[in-house]
PALUMPA-276582 format. One record per atom (N, C-alpha, C): x, y, z; atom name; residue number from 0; residue in one letter. Coordinates in Angstrom, 2 decimals, padded with zeros to 5 digits. Layout:
N
NODE       c1       c2       c3  atom    n  res
NODE        X        Y        Z    CA  NUM    A
...
***
This chain:
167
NODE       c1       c2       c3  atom    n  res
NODE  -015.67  -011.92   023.29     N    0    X
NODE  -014.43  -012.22   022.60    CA    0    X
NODE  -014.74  -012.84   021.23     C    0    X
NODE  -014.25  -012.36   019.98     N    1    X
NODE  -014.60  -012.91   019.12    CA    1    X
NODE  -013.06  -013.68   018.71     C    1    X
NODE  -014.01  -015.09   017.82     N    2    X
NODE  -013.12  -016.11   017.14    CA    2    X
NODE  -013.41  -016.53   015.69     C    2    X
NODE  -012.59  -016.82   015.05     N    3    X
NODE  -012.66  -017.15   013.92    CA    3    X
NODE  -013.29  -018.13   013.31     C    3    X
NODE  -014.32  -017.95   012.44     N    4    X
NODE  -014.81  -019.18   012.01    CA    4    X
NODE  -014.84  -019.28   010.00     C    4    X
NODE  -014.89  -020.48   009.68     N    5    X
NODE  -015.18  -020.53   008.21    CA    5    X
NODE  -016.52  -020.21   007.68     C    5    X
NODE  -016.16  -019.53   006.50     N    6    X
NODE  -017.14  -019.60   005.44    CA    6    X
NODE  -017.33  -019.98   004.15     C    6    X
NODE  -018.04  -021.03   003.85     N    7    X
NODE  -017.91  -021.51   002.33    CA    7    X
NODE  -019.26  -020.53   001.72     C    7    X
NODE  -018.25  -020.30   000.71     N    8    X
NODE  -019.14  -018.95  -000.14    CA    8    X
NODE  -019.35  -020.01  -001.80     C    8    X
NODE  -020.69  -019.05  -002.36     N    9    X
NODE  -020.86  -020.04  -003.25    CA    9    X
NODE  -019.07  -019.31  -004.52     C    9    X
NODE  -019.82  -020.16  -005.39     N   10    X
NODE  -018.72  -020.05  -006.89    CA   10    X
NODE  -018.43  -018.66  -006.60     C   10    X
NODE  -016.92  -018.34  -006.93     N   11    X
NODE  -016.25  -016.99  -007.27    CA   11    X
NODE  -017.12  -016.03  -006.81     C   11    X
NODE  -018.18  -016.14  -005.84     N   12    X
NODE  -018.73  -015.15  -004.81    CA   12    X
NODE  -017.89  -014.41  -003.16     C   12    X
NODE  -016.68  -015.08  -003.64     N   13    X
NODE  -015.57  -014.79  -002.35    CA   13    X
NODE  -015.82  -012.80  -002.27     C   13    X
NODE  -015.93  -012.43  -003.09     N   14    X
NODE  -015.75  -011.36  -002.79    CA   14    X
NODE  -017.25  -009.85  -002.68     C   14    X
NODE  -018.25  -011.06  -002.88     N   15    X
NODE  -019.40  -010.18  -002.54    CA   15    X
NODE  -019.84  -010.96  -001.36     C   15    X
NODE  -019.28  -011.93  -000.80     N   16    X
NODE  -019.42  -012.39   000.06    CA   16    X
NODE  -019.38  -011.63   001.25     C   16    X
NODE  -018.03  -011.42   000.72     N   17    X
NODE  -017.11  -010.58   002.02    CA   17    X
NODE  -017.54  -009.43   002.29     C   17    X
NODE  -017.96  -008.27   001.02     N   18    X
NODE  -018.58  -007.18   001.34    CA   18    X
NODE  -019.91  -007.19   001.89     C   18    X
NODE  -020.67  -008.14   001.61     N   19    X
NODE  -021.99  -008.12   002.41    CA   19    X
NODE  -021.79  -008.18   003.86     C   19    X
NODE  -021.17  -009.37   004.23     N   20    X
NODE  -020.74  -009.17   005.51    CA   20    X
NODE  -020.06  -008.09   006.37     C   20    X
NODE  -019.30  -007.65   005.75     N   21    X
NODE  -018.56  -006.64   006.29    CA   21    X
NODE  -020.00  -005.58   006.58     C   21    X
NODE  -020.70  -005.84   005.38     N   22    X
NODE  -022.24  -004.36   005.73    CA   22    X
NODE  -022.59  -004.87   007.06     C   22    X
NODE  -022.52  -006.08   007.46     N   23    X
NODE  -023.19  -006.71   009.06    CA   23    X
NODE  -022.38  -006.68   009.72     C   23    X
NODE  -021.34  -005.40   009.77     N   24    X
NODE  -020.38  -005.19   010.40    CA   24    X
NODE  -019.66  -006.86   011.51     C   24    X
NODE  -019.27  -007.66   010.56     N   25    X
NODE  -018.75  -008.73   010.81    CA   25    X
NODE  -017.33  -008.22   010.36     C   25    X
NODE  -016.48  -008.80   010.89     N   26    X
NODE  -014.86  -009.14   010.70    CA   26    X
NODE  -014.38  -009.95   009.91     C   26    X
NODE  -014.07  -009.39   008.77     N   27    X
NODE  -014.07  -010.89   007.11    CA   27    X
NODE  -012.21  -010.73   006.64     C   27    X
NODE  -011.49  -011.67   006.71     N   28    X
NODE  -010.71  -011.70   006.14    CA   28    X
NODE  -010.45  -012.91   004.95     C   28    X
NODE  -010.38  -012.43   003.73     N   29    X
NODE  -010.44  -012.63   002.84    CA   29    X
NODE  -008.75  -012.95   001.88     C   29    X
NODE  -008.09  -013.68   002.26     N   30    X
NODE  -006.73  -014.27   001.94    CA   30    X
NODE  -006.79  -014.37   000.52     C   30    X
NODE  -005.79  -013.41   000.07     N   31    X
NODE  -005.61  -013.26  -001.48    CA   31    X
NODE  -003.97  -013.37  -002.63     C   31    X
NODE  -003.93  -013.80  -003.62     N   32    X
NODE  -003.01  -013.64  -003.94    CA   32    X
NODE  -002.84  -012.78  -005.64     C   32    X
NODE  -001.95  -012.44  -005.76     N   33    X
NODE  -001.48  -011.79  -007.23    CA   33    X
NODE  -001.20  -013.17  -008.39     C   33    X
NODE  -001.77  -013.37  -009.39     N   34    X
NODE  -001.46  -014.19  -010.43    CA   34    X
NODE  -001.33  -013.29  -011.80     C   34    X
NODE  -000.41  -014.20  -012.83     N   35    X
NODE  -000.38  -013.57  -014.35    CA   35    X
NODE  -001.15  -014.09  -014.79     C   35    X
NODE  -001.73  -013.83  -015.64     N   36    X
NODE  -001.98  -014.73  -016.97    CA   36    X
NODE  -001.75  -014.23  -018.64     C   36    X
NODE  -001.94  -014.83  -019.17     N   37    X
NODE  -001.79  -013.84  -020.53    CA   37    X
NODE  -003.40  -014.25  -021.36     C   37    X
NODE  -003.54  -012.76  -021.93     N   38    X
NODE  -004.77  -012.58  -022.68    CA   38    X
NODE  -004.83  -012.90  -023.66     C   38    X
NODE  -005.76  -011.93  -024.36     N   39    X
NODE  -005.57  -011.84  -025.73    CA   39    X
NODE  -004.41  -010.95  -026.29     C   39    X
NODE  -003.57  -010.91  -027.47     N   40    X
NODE  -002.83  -010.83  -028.34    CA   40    X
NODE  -001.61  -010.41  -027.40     C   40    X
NODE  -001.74  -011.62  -026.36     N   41    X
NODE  -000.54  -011.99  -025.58    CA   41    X
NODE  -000.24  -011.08  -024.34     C   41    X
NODE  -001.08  -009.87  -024.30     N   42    X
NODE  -001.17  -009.01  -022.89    CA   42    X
NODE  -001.26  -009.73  -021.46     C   42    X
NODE  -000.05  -009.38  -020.97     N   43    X
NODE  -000.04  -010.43  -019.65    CA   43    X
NODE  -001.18  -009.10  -019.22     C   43    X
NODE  -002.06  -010.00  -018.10     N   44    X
NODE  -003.08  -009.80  -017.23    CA   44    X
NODE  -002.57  -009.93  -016.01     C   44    X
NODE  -002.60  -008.90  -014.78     N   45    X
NODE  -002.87  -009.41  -013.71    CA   45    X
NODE  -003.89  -009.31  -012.60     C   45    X
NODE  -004.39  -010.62  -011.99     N   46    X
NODE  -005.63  -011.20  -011.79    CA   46    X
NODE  -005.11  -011.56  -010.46     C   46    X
NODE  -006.27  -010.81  -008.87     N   47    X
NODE  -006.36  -011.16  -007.87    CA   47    X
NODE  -007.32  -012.45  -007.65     C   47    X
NODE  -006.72  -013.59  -007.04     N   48    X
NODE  -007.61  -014.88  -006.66    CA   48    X
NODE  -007.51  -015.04  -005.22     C   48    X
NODE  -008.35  -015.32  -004.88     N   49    X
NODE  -008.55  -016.11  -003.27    CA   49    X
NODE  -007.31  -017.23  -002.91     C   49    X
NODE  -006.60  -017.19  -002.03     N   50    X
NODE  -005.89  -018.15  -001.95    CA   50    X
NODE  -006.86  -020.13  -001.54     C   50    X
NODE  -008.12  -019.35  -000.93     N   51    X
NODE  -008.48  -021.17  -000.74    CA   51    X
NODE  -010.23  -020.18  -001.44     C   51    X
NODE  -009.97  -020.84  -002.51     N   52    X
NODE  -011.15  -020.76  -003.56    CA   52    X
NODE  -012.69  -020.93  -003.09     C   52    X
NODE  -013.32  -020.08  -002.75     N   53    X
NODE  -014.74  -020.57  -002.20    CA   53    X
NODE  -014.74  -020.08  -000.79     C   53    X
NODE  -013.92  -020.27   000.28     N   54    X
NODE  -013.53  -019.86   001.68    CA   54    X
NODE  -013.53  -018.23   001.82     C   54    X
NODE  -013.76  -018.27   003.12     N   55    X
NODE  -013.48  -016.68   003.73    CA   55    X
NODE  -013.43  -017.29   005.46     C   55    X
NODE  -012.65  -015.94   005.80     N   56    X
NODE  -013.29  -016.20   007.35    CA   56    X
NODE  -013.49  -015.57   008.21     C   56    X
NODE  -014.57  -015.10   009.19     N   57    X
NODE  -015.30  -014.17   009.55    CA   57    X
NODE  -015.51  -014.24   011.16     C   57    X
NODE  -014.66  -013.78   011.69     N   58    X
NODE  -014.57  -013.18   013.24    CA   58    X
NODE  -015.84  -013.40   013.65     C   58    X
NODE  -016.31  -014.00   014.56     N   59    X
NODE  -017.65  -013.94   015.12    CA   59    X
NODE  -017.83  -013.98   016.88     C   59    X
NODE  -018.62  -013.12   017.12     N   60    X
NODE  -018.76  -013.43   019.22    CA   60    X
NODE  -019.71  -013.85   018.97     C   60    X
NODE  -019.53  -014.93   020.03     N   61    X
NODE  -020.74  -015.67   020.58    CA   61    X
NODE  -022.26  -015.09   020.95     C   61    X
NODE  -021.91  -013.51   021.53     N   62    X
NODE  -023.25  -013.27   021.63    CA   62    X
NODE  -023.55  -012.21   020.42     C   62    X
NODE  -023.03  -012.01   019.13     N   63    X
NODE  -023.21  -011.97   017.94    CA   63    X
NODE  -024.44  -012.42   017.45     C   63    X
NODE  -025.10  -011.76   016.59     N   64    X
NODE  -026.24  -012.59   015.96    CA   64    X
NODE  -025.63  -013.27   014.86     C   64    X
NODE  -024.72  -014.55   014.90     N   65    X
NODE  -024.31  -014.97   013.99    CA   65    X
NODE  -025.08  -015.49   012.72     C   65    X
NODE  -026.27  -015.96   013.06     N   66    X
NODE  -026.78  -016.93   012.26    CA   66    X
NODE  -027.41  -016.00   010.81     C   66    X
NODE  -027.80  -014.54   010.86     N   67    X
NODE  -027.67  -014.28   009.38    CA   67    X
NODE  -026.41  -014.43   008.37     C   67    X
NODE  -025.77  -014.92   008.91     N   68    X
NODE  -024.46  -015.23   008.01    CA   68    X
NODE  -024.86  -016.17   006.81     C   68    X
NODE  -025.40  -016.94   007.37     N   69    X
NODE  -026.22  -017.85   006.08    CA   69    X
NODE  -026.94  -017.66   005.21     C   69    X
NODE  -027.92  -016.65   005.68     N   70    X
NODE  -028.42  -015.85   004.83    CA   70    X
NODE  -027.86  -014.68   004.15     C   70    X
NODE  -026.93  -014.52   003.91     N   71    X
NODE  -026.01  -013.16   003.32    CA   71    X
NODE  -025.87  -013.69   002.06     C   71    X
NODE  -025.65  -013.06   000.77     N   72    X
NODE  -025.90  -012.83  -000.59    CA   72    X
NODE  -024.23  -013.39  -001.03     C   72    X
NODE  -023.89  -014.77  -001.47     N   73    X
NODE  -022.84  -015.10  -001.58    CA   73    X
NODE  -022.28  -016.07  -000.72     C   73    X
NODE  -022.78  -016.09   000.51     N   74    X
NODE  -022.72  -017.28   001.20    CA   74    X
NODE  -023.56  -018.47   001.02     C   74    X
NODE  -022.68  -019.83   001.34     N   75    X
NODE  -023.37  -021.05   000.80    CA   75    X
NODE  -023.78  -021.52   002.25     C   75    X
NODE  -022.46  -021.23   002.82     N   76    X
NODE  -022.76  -022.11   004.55    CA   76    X
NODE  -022.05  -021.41   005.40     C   76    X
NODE  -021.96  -021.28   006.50     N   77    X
NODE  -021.22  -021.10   007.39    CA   77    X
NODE  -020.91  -022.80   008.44     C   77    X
NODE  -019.63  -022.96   008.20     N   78    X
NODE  -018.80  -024.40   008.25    CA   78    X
NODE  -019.47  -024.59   010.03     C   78    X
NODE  -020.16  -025.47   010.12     N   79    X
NODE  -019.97  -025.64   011.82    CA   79    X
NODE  -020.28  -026.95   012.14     C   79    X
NODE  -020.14  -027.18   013.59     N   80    X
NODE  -020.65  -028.84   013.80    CA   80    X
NODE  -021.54  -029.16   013.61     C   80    X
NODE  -022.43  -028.77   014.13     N   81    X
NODE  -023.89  -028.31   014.41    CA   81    X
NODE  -024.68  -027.42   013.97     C   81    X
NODE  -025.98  -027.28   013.67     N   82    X
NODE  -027.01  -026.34   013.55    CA   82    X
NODE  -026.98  -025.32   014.79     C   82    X
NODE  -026.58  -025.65   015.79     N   83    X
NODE  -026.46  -024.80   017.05    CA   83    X
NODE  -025.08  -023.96   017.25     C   83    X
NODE  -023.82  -024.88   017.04     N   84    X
NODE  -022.44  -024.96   017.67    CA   84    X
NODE  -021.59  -024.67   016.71     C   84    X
NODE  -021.09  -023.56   016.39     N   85    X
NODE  -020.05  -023.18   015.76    CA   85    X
NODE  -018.48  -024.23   015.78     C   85    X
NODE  -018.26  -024.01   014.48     N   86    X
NODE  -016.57  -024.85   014.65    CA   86    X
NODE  -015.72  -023.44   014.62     C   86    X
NODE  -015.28  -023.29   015.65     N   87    X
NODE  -014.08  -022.59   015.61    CA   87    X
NODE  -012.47  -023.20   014.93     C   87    X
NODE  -011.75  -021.72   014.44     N   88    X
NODE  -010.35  -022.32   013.96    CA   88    X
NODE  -009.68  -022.06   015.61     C   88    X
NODE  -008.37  -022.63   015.55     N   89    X
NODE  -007.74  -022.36   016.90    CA   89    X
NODE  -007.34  -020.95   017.40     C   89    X
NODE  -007.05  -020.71   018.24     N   90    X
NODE  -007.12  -019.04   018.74    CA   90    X
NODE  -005.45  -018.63   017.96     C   90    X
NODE  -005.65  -017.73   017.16     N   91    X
NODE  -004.14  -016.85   016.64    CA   91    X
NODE  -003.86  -018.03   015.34     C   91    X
NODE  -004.72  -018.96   014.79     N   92    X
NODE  -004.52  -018.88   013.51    CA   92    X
NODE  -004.53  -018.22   012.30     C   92    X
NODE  -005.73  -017.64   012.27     N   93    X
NODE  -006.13  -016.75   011.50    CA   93    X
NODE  -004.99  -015.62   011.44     C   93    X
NODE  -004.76  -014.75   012.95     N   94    X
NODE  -003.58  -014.04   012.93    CA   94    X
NODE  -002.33  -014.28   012.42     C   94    X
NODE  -002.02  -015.87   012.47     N   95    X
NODE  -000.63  -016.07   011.62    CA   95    X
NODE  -000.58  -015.89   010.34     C   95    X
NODE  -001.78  -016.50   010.06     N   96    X
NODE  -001.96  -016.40   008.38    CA   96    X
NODE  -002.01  -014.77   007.96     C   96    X
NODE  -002.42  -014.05   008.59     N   97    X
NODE  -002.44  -012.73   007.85    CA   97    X
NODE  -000.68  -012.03   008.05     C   97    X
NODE  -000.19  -012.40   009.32     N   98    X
NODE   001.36  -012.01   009.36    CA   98    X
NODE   002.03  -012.62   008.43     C   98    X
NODE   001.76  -014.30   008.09     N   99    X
NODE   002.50  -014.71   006.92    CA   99    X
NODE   002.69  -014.13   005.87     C   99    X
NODE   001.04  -013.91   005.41     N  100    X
NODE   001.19  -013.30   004.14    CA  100    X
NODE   001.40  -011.39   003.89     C  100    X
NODE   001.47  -011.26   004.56     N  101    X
NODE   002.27  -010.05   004.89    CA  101    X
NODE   003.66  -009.48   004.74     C  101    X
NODE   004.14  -010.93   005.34     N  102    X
NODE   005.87  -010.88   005.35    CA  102    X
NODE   006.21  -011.72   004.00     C  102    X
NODE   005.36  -012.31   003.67     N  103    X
NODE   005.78  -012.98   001.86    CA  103    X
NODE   004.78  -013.90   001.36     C  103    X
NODE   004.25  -012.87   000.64     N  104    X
NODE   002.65  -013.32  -000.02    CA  104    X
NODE   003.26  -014.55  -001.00     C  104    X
NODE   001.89  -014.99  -001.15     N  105    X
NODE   002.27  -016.25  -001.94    CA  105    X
NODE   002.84  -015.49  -003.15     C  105    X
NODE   003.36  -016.39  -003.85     N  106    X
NODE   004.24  -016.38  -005.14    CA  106    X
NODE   003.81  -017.41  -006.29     C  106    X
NODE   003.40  -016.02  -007.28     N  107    X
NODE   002.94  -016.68  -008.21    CA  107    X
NODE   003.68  -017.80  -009.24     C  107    X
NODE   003.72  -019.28  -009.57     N  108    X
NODE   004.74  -020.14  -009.92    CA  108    X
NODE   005.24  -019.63  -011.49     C  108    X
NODE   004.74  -018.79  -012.17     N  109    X
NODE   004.89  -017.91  -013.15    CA  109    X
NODE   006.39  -017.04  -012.37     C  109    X
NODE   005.67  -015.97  -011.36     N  110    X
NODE   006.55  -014.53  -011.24    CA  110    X
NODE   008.12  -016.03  -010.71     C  110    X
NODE   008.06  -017.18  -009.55     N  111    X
NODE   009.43  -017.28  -009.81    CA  111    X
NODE   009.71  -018.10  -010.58     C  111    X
NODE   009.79  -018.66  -011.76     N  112    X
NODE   010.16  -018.89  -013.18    CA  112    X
NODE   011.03  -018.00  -013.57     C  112    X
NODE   010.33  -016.52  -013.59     N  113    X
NODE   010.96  -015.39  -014.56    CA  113    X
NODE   012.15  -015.03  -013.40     C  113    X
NODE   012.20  -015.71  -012.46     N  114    X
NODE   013.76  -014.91  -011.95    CA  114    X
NODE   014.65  -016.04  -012.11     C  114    X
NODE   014.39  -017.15  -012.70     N  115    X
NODE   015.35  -018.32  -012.98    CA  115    X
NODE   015.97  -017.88  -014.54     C  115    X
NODE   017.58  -018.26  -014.79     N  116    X
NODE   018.15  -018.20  -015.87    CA  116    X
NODE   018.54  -019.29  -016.43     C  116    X
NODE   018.99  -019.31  -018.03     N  117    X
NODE   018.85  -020.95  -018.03    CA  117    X
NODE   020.01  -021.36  -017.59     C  117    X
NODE   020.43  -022.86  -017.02     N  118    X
NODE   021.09  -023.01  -016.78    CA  118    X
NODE   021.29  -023.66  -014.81     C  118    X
NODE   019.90  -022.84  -014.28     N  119    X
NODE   019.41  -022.97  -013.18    CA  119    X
NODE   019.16  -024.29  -012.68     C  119    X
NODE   019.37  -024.71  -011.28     N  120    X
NODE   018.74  -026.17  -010.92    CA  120    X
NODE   017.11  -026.03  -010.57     C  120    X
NODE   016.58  -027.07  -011.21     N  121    X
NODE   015.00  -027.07  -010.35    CA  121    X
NODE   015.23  -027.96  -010.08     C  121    X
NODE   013.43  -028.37  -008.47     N  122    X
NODE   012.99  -029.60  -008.42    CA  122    X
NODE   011.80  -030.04  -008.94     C  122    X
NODE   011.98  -030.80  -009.17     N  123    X
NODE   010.25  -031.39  -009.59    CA  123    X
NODE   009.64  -031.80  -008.34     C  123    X
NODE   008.43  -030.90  -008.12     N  124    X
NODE   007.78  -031.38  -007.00    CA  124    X
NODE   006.38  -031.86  -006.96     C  124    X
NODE   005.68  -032.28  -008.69     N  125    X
NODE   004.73  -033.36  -008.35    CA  125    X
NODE   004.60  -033.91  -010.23     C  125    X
NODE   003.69  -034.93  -010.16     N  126    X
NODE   003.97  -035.90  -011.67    CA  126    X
NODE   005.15  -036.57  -011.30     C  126    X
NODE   004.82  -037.81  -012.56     N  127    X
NODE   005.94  -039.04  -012.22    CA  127    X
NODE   007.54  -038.98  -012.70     C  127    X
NODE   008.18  -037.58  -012.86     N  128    X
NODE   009.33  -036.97  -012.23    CA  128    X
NODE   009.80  -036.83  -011.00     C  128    X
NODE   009.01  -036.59  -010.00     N  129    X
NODE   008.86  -036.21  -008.77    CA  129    X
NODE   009.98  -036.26  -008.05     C  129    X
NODE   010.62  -034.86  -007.36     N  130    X
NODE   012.15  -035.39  -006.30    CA  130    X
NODE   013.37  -035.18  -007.99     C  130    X
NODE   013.25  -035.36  -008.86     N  131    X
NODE   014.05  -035.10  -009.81    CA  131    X
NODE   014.62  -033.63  -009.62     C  131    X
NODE   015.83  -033.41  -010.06     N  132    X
NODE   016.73  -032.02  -009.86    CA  132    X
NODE   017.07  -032.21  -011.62     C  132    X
NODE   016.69  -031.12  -012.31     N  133    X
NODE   016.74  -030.93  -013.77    CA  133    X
NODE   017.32  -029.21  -014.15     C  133    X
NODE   017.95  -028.70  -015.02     N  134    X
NODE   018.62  -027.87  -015.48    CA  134    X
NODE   017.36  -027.13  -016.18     C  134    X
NODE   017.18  -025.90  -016.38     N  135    X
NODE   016.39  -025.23  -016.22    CA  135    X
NODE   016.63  -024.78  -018.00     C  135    X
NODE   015.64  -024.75  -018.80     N  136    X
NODE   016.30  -024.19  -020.15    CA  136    X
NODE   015.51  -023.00  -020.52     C  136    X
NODE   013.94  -023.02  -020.32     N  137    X
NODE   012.85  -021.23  -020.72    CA  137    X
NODE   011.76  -022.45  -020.37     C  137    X
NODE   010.83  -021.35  -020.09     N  138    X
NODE   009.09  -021.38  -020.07    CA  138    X
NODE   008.55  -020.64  -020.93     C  138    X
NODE   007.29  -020.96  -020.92     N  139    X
NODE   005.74  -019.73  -021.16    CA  139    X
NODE   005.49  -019.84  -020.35     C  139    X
NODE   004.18  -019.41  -020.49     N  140    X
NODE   003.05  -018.79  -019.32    CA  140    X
NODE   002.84  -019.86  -018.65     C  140    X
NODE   002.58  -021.63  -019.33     N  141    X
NODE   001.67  -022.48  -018.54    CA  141    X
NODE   002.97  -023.79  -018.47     C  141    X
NODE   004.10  -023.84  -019.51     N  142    X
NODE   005.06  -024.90  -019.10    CA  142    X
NODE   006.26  -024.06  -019.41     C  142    X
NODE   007.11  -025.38  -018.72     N  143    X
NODE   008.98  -025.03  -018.52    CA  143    X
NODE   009.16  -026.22  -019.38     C  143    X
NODE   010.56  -025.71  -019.72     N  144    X
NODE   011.39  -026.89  -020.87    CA  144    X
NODE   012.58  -027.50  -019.93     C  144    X
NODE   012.97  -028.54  -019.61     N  145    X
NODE   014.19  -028.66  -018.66    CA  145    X
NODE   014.86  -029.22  -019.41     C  145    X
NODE   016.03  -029.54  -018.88     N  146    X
NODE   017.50  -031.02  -019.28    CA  146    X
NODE   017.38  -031.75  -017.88     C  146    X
NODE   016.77  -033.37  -018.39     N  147    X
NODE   016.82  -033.94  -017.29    CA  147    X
NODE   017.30  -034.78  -017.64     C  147    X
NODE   018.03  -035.57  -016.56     N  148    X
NODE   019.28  -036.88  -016.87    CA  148    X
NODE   018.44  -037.55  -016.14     C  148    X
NODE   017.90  -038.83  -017.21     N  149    X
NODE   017.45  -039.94  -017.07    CA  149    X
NODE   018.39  -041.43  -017.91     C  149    X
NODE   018.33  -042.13  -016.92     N  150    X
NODE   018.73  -043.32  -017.40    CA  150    X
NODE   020.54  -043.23  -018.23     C  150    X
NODE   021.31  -042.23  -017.41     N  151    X
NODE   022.37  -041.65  -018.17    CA  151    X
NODE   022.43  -040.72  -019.58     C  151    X
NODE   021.19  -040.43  -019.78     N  152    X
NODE   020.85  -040.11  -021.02    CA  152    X
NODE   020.59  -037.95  -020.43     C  152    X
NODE   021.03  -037.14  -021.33     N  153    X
NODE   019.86  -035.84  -020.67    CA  153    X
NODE   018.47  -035.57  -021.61     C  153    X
NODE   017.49  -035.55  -021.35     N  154    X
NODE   016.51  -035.61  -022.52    CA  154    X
NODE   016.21  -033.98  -021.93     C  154    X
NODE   015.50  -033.51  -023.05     N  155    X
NODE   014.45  -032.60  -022.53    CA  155    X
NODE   012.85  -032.72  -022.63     C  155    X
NODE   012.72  -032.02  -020.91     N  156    X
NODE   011.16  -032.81  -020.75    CA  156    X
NODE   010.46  -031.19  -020.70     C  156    X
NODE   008.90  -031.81  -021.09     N  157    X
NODE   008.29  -030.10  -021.01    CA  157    X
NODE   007.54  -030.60  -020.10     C  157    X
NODE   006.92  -029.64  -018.91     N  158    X
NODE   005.99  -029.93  -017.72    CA  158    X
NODE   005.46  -028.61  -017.39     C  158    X
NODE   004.05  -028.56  -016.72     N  159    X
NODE   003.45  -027.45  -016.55    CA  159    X
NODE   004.24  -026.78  -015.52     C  159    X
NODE   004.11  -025.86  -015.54     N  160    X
NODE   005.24  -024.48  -014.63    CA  160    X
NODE   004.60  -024.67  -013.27     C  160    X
NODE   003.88  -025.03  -012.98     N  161    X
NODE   003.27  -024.93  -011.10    CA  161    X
NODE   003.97  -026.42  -010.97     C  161    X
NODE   004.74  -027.22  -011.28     N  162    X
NODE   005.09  -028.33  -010.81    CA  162    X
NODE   006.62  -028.33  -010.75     C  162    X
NODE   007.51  -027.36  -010.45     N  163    X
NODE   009.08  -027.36  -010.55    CA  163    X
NODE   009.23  -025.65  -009.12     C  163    X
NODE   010.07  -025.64  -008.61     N  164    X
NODE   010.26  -024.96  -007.92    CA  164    X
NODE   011.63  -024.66  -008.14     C  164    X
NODE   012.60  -023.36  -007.98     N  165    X
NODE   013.73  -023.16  -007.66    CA  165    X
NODE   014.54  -024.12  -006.76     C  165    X
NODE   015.55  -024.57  -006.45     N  166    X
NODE   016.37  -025.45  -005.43    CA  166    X
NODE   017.33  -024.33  -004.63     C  166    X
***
């Protein structure tokens, strides 16, 4: 019966990681998401990233020859208690996570920006705004402009775009 275990892969090696392994006919799922960015002379880019940066995770049976895993081209470690004893994740985690993101991949904090109009409520959900509900006015690529009522006053505040969510 195989179970899921972690792999910390070195720097932005997530993905030769994964193919090496997969050559050791191992079971690698590799959790990914869609991001923008913008280039040069303003060409939005879009750029696949790992959702947990460095991680993979790789189905393994016990009577598996697990232990070349460490030695595979892109791997740093394979996560365990022990030199002997594997850490397993719990049984049908791994499976949720791939149904999750299936049924609604992460979302890039860019792509929902661009479906907000101005006029929109956000929340602020981290910096010392935090829990604040502010009126939505335009972004770029990396901040949003709001109307936030502070102190009876509405000012407008600029904050990086991964820190406000739709309400």
């Amino acid at each position: 019966m195989q179970q899921w275990c972690v792999v910390q892969t070195k720097s932005n090696q997530e993905d030769t990681a994964a193919y090496e392994l997969k050559q050791q006919s191992f079971q690698v799922f590799l959790p990914t998401y869609t991001t923008r960015t913008t280039g040069q002379l303003s060409k939005t880019i879009m750029k696949i990233k790992p959702l947990f940066p460095n991680y993979l995770f790789v189905a393994v049976d016990k009577t598996q020859k697990w232990r070349s895993i460490n030695s595979t081209r892109g791997v740093l470690t394979l996560v365990a208690c022990t030199e002997d004893h594997l850490a397993f994740l719990p049984q049908g985690w791994v499976e949720d996570l791939m149904y999750r993101l299936s049924v609604a991949p992460p979302e890039d904090a860019l792509d929902a920006m661009i479906k907000l109009v101005k006029g929109d409520q956000v929340e602020i959900k981290s910096g010392e705004f935090e829990g604040h509900i502010g009126t939505y006015l335009h972004n770029t690529s990396k901040k949003i402009m709001l109307l936030l009522t502070l102190l009876g006053r509405e000012n407008k505040v600029i904050l990086p775009i991964g820190s406000v969510a739709p309400v």
